[in-house]
N, CA, C and O atoms as a GROMACS GRO file, in nm:
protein
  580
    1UNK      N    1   9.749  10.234  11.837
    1UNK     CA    2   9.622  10.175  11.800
    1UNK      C    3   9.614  10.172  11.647
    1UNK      O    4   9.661  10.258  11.573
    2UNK      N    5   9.533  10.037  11.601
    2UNK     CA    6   9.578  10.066  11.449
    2UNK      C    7   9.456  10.002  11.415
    2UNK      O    8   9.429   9.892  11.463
    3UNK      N    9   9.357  10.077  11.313
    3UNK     CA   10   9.216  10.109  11.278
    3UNK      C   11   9.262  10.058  11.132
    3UNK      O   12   9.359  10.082  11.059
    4UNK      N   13   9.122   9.959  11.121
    4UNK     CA   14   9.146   9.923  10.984
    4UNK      C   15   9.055   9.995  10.914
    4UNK      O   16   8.951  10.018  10.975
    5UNK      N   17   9.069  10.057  10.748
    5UNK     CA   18   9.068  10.145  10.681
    5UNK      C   19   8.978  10.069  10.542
    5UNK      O   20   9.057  10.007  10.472
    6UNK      N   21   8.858  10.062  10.500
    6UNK     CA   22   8.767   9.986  10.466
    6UNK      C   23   8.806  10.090  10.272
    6UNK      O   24   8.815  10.210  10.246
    7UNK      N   25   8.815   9.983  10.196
    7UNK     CA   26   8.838  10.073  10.040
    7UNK      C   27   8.709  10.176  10.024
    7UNK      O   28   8.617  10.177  10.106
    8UNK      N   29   8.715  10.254   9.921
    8UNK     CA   30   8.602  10.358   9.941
    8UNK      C   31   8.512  10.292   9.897
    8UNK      O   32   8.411  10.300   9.966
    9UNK      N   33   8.502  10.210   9.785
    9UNK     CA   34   8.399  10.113   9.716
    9UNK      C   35   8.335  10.043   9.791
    9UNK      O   36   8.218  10.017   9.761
   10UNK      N   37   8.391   9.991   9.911
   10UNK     CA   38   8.358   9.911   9.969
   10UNK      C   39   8.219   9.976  10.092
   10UNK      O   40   8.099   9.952  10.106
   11UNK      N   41   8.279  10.028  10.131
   11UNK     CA   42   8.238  10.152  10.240
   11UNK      C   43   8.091  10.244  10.164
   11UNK      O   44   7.982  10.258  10.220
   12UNK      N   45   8.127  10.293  10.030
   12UNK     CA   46   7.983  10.307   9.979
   12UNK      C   47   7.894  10.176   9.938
   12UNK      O   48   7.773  10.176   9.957
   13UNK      N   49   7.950  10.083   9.891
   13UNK     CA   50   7.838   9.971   9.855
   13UNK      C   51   7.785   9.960   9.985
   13UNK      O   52   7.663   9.970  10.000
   14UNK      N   53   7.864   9.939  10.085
   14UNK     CA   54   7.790   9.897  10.234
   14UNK      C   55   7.706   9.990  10.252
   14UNK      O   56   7.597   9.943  10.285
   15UNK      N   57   7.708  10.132  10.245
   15UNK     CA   58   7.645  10.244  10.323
   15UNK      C   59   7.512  10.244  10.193
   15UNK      O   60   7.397  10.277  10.224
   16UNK      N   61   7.538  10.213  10.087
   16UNK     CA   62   7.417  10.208   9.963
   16UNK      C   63   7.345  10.129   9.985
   16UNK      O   64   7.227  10.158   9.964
   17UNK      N   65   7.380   9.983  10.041
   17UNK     CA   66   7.261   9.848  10.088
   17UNK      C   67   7.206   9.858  10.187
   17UNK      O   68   7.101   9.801  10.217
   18UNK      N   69   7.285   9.952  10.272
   18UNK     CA   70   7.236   9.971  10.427
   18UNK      C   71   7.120  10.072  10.394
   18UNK      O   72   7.012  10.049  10.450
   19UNK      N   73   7.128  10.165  10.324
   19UNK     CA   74   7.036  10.284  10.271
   19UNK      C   75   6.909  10.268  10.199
   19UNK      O   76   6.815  10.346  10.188
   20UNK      N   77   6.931  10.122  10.141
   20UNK     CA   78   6.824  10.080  10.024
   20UNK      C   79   6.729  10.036  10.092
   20UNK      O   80   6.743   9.950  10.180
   21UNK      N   81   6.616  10.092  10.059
   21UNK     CA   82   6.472  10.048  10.103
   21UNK      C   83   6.385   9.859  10.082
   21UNK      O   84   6.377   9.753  10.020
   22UNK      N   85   6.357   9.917  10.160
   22UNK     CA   86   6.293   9.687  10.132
   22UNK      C   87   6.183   9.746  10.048
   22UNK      O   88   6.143   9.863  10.045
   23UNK      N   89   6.149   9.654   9.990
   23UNK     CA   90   6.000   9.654   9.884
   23UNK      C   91   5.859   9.705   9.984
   23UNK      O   92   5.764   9.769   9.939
   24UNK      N   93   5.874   9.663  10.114
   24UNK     CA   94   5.772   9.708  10.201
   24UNK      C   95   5.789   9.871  10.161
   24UNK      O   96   5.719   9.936  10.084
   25UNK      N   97   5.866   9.899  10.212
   25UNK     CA   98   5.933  10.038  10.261
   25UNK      C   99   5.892  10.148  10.087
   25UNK      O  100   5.836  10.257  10.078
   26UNK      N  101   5.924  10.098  10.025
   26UNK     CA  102   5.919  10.146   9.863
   26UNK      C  103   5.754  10.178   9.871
   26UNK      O  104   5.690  10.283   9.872
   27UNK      N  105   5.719  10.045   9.876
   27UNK     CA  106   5.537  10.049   9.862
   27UNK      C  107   5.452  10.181   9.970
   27UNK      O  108   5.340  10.230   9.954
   28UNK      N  109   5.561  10.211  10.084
   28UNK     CA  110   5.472  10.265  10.170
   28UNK      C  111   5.530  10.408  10.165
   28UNK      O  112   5.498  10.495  10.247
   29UNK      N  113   5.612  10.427  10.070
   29UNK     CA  114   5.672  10.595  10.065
   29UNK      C  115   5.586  10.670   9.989
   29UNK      O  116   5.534  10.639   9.882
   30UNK      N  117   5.570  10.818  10.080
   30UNK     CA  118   5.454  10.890  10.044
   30UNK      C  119   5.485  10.976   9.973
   30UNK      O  120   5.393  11.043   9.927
   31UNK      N  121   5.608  11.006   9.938
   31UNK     CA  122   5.653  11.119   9.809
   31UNK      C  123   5.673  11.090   9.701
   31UNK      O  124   5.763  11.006   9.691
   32UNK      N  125   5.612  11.135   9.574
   32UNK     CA  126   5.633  11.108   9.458
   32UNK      C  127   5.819  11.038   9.438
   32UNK      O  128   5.921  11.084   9.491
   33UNK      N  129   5.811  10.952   9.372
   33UNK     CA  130   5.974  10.900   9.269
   33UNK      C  131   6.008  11.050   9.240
   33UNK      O  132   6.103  11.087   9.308
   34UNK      N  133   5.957  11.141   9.163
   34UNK     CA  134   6.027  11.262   9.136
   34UNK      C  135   6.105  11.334   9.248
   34UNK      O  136   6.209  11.400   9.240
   35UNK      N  137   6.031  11.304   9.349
   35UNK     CA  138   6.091  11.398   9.489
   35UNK      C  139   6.185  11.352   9.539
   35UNK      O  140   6.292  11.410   9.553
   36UNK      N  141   6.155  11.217   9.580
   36UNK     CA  142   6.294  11.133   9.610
   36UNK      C  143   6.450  11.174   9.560
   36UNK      O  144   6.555  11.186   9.624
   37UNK      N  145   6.412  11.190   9.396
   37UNK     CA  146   6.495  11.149   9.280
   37UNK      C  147   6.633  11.274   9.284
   37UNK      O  148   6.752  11.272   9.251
   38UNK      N  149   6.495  11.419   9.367
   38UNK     CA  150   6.578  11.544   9.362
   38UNK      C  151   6.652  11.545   9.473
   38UNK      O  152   6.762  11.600   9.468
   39UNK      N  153   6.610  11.492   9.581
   39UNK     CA  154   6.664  11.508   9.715
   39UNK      C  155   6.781  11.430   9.685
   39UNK      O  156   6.895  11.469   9.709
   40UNK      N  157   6.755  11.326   9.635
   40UNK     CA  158   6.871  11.233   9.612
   40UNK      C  159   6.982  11.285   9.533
   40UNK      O  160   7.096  11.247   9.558
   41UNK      N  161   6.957  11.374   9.435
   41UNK     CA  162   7.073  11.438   9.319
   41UNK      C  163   7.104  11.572   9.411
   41UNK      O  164   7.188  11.641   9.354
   42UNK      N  165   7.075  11.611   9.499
   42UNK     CA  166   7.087  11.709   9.568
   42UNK      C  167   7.196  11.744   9.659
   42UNK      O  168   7.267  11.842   9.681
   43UNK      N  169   7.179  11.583   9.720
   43UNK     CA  170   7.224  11.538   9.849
   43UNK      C  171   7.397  11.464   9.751
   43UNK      O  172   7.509  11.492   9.794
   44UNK      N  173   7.382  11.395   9.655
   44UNK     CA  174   7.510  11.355   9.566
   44UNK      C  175   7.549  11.475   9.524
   44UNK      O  176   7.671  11.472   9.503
   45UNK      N  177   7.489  11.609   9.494
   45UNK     CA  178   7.605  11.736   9.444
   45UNK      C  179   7.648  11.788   9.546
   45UNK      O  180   7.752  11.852   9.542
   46UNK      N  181   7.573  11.770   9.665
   46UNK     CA  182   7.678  11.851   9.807
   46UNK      C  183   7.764  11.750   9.815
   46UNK      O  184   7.870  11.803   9.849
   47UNK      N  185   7.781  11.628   9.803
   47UNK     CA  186   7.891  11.518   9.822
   47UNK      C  187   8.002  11.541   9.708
   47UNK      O  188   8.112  11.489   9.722
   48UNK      N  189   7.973  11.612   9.604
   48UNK     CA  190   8.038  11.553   9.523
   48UNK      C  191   8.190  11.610   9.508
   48UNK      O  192   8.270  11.561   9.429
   49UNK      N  193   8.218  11.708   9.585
   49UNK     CA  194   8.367  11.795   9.600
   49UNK      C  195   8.407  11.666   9.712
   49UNK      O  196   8.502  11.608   9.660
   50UNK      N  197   8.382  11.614   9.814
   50UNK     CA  198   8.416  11.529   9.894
   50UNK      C  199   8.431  11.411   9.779
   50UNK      O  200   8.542  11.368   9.746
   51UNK      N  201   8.355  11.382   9.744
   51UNK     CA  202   8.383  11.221   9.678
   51UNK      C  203   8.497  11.232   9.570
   51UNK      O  204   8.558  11.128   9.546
   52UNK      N  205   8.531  11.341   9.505
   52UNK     CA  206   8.612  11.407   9.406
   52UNK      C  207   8.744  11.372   9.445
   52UNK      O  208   8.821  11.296   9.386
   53UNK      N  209   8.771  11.458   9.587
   53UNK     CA  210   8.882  11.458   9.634
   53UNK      C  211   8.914  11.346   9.684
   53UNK      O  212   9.034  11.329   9.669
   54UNK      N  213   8.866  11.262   9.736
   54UNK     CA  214   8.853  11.107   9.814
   54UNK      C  215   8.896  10.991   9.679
   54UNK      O  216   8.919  10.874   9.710
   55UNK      N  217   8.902  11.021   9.582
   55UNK     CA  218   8.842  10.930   9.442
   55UNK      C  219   9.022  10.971   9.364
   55UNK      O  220   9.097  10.892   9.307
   56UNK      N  221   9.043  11.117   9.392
   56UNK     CA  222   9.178  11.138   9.358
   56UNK      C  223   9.277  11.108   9.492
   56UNK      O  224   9.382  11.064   9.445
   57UNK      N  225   9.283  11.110   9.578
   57UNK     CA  226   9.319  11.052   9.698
   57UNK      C  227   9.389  10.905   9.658
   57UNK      O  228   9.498  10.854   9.634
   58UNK      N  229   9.255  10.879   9.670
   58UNK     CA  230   9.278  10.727   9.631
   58UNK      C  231   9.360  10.637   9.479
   58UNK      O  232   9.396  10.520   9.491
   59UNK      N  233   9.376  10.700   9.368
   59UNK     CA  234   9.452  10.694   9.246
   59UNK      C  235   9.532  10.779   9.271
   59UNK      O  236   9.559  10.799   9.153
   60UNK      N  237   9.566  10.817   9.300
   60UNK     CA  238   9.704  10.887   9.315
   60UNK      C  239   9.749  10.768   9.452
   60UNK      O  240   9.794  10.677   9.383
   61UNK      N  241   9.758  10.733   9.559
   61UNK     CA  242   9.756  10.654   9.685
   61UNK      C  243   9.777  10.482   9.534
   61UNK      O  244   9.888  10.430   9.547
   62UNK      N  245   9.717  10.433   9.453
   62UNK     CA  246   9.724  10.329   9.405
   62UNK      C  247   9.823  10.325   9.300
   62UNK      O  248   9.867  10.221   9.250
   63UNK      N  249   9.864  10.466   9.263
   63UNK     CA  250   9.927  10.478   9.152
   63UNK      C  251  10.075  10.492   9.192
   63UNK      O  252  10.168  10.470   9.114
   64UNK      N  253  10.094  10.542   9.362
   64UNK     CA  254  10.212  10.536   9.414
   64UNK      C  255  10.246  10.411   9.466
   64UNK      O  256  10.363  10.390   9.499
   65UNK      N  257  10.150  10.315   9.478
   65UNK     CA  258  10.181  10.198   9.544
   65UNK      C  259  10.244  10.067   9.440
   65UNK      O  260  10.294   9.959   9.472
   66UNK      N  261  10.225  10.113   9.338
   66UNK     CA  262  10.280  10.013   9.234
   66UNK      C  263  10.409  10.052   9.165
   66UNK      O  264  10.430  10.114   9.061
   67UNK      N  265  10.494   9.992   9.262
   67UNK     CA  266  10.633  10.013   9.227
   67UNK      C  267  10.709   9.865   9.147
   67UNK      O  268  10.665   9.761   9.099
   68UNK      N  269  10.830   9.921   9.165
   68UNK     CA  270  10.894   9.781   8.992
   68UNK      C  271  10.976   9.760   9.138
   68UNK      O  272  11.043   9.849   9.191
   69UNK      N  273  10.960   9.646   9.185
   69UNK     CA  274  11.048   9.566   9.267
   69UNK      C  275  11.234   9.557   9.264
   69UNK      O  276  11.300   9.510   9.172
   70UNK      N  277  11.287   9.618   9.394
   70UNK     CA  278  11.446   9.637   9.376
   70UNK      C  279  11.488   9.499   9.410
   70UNK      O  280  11.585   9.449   9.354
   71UNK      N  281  11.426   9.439   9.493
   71UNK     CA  282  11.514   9.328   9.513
   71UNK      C  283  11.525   9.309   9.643
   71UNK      O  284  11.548   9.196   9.687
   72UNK      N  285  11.512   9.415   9.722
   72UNK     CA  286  11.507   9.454   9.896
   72UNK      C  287  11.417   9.461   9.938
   72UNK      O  288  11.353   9.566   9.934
   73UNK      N  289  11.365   9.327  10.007
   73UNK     CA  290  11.228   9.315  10.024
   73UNK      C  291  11.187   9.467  10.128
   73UNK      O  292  11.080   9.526  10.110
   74UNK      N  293  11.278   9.508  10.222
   74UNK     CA  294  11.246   9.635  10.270
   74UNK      C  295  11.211   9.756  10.245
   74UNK      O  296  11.143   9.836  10.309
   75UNK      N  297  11.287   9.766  10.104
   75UNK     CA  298  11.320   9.933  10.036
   75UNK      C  299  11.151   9.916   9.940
   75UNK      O  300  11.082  10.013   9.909
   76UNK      N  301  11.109   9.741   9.904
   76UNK     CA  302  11.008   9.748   9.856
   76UNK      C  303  10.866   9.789   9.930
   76UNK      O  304  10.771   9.844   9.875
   77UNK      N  305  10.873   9.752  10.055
   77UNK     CA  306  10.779   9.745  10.149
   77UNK      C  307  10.758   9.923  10.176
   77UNK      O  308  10.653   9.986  10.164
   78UNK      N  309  10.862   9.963  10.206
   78UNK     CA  310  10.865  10.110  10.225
   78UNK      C  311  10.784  10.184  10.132
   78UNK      O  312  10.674  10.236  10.151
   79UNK      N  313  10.884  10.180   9.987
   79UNK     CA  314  10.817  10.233   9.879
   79UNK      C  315  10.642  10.155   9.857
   79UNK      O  316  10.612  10.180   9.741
   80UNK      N  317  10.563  10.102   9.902
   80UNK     CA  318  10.416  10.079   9.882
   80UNK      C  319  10.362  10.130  10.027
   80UNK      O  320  10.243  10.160  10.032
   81UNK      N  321  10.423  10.139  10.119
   81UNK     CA  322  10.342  10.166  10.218
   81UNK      C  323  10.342  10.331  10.251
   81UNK      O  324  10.258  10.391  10.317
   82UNK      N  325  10.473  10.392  10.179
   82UNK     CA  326  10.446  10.496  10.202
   82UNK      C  327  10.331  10.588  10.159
   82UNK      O  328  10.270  10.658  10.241
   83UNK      N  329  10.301  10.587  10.024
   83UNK     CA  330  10.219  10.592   9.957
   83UNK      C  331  10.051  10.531   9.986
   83UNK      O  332   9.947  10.577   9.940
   84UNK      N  333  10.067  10.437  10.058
   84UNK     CA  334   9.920  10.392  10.113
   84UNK      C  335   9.866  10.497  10.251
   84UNK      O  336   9.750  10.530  10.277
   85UNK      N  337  10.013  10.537  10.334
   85UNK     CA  338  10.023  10.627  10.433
   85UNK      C  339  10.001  10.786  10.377
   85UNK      O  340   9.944  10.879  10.433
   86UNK      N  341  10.054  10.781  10.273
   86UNK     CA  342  10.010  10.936  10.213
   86UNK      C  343   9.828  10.937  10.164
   86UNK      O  344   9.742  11.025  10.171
   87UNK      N  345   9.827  10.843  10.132
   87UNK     CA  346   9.672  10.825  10.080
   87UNK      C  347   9.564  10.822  10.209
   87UNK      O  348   9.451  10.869  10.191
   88UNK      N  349   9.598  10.770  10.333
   88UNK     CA  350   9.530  10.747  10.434
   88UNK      C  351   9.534  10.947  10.468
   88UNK      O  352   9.445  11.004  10.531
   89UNK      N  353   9.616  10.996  10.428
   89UNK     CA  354   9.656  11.140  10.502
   89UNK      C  355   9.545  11.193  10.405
   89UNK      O  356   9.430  11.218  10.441
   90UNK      N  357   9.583  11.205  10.299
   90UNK     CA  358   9.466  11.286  10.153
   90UNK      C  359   9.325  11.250  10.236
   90UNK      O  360   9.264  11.341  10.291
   91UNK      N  361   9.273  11.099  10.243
   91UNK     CA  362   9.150  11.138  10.285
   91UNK      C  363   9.095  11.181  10.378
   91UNK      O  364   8.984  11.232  10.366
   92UNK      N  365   9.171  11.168  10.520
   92UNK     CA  366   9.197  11.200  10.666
   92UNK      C  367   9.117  11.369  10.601
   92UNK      O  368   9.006  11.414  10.629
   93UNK      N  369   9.217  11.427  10.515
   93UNK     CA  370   9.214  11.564  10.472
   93UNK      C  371   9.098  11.599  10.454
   93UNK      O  372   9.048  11.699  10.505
   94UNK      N  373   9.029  11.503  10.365
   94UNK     CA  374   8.889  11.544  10.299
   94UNK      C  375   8.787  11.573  10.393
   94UNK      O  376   8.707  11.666  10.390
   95UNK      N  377   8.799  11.470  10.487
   95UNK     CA  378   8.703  11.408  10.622
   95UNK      C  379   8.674  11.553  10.670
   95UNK      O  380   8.565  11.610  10.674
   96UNK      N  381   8.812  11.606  10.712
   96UNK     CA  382   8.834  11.725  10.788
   96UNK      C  383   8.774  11.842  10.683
   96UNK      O  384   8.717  11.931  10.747
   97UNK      N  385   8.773  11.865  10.527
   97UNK     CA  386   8.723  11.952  10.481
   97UNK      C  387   8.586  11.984  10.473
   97UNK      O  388   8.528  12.093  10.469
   98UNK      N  389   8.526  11.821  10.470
   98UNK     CA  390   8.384  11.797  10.494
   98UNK      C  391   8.320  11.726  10.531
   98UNK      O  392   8.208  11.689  10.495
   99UNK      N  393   8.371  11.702  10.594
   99UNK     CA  394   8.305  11.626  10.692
   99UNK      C  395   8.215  11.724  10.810
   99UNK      O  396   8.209  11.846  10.794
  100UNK      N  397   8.147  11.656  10.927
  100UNK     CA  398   8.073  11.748  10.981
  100UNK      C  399   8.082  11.627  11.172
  100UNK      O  400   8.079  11.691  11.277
  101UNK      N  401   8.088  11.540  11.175
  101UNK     CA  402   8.049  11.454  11.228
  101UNK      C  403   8.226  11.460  11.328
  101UNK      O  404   8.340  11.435  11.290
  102UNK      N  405   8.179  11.499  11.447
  102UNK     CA  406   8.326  11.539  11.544
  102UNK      C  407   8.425  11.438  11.576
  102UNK      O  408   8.547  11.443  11.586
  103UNK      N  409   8.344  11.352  11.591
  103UNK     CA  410   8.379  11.204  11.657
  103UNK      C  411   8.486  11.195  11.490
  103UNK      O  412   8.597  11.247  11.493
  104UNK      N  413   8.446  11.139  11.383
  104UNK     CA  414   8.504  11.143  11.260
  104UNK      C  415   8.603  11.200  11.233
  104UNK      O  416   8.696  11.143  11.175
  105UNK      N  417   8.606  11.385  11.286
  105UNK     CA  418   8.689  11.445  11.231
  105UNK      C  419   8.833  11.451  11.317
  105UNK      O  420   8.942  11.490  11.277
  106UNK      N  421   8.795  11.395  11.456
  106UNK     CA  422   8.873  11.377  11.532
  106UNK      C  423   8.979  11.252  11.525
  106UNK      O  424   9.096  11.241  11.562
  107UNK      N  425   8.878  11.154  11.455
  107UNK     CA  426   8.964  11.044  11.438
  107UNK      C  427   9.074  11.040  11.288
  107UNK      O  428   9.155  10.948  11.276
  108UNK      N  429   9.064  11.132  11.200
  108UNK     CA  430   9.103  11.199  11.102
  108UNK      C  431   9.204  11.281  11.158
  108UNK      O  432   9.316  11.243  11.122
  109UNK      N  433   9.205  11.388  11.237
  109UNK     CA  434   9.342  11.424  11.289
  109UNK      C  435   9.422  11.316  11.341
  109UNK      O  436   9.532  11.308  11.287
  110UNK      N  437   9.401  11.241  11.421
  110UNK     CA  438   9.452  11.105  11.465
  110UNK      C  439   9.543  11.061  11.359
  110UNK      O  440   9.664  11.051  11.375
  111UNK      N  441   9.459  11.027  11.211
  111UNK     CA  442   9.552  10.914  11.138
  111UNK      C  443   9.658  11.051  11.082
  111UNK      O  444   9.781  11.049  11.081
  112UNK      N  445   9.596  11.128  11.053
  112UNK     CA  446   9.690  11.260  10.973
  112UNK      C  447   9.874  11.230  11.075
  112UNK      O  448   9.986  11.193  11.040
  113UNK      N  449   9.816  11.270  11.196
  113UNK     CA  450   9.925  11.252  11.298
  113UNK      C  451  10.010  11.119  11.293
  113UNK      O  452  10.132  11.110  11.286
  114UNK      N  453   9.902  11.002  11.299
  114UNK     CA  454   9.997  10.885  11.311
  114UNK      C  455  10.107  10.858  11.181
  114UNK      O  456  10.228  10.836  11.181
  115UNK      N  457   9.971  10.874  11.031
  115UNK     CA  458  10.045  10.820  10.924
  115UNK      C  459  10.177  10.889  10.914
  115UNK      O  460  10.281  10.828  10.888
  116UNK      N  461  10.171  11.039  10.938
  116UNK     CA  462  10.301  11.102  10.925
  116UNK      C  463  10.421  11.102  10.987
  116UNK      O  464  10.521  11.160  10.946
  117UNK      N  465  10.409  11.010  11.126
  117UNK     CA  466  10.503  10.948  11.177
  117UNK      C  467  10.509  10.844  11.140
  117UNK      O  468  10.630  10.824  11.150
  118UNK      N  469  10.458  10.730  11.092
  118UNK     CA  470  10.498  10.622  11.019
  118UNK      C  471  10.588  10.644  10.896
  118UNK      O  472  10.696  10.588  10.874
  119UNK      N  473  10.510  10.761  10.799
  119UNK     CA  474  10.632  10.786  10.717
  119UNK      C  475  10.737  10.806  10.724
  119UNK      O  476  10.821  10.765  10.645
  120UNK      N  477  10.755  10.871  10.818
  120UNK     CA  478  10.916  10.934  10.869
  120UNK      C  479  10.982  10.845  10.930
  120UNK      O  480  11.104  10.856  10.918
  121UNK      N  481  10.924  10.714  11.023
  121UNK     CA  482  10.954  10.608  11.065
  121UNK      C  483  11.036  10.513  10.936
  121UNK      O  484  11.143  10.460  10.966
  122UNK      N  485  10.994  10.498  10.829
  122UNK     CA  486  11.010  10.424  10.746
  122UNK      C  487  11.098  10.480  10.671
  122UNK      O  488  11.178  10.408  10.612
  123UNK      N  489  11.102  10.600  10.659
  123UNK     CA  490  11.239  10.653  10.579
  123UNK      C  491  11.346  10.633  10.690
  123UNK      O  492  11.438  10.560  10.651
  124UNK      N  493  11.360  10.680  10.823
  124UNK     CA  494  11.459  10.657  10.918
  124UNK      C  495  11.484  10.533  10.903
  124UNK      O  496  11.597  10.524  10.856
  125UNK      N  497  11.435  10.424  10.920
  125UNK     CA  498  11.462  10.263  10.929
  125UNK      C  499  11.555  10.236  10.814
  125UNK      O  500  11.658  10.186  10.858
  126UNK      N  501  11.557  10.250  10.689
  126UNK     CA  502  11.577  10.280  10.574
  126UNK      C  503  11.701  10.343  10.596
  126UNK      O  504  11.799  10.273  10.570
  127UNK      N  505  11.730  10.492  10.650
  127UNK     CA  506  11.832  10.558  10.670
  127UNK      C  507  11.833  10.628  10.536
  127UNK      O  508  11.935  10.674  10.486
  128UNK      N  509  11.714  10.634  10.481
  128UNK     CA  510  11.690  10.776  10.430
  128UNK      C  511  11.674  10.916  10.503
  128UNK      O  512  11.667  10.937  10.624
  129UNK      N  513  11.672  10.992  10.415
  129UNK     CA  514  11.688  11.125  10.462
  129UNK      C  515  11.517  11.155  10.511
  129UNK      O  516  11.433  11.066  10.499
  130UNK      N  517  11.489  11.271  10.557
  130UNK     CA  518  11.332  11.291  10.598
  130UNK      C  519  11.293  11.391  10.508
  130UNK      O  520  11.371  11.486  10.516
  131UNK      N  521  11.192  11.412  10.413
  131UNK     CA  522  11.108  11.526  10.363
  131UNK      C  523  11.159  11.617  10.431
  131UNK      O  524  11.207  11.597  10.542
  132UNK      N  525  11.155  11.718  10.380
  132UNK     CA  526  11.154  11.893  10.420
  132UNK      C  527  11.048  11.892  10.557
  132UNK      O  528  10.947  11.828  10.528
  133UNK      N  529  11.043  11.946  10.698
  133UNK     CA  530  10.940  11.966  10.809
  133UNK      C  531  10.869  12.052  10.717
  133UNK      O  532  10.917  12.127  10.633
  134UNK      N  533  10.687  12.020  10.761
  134UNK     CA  534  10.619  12.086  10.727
  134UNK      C  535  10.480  12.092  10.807
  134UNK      O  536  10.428  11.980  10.801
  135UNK      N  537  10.399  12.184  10.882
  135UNK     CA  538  10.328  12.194  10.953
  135UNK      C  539  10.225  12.052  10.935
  135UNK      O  540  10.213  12.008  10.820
  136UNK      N  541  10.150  11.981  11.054
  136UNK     CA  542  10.087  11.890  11.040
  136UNK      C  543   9.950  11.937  11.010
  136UNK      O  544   9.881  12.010  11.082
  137UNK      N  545   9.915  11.882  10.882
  137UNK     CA  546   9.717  11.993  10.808
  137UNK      C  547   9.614  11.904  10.918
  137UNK      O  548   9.524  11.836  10.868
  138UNK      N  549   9.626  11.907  11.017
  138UNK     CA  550   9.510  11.868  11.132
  138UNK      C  551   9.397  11.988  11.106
  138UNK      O  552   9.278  11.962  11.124
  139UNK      N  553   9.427  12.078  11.076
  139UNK     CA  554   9.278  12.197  11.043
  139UNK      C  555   9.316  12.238  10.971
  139UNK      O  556   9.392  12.336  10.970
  140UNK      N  557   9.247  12.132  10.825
  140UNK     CA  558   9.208  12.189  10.692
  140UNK      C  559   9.083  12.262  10.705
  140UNK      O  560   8.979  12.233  10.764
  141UNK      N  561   9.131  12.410  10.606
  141UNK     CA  562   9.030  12.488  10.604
  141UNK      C  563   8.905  12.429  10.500
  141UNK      O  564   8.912  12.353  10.404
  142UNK      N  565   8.760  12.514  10.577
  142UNK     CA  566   8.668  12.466  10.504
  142UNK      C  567   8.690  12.519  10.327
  142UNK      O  568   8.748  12.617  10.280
  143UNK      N  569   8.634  12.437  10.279
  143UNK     CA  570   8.598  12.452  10.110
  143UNK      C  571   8.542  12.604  10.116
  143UNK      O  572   8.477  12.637  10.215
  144UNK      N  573   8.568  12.701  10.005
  144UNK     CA  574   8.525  12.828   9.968
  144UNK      C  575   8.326  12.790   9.971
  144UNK      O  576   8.272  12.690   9.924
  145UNK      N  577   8.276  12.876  10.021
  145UNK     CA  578   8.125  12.834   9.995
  145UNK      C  579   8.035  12.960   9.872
  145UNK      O  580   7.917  12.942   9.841
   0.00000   0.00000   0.00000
């Protein structure tokens, strides 16, 4: 099964317009702008070790994907996708560190599992060698509290 994977930018602008109040809605809110303002900076500093790691995830995942072309359209394909597959794993990771939502975290072990057989898929095809075995991080521990 193969789940398409929405950029993070993308995924917050959507979840920010979906979130944004209509002018009705504004006019009829009964808590001061100040209160809002805290809940809101509140609610972005418990996010913000998640968005951190998700944000390096992702540049590191873009920074591996831009490779100098060999000439083999295969060895090229490999080298960008592996790296998009390691990046799908980093955030899979995060999901699982903080995430809270089961359904989510379940589908996060899922890609952890799949991407890491795709990688290894793609080095075999290749007839490269495989990474060192190393336990699959399906239960990342929670963040220190």
């Amino acid at each position: 099964m193969r789940r398409s994977i929405l950029p993070l930018a993308t995924v917050v602008a959507m979840a920010c317009l979906a979130a944004a109040p209509s002018s009705t809605d504004a006019q009829q809110a009964t808590a001061p702008a100040s209160t809002a303002a805290v809940a809101s900076q509140e609610h972005l500093a418990e996010e913000a070790p998640f968005l951190a790691e998700n944000s390096a995830a992702m540049s590191t995942m873009m920074a591996g994907m831009n490779v100098k072309p060999t000439g083999d359209v295969d060895v090229d394909f490999a080298a960008m996708m592996i790296p998009h597959h390691q990046g799908a794993i980093d955030m899979a990771l995060a999901e699982l560190r903080y995430g809270k939502n089961e359904q989510l975290r379940r589908i996060a072990q899922e890609i952890i599992v799949d991407q890491q057989q795709e990688i290894a898929a793609m080095h075999l095809a290749l007839g490269q060698k495989l990474p060192a075995s190393r336990a699959v991080p399906t239960q990342a521990a929670a963040p220190p509290q």
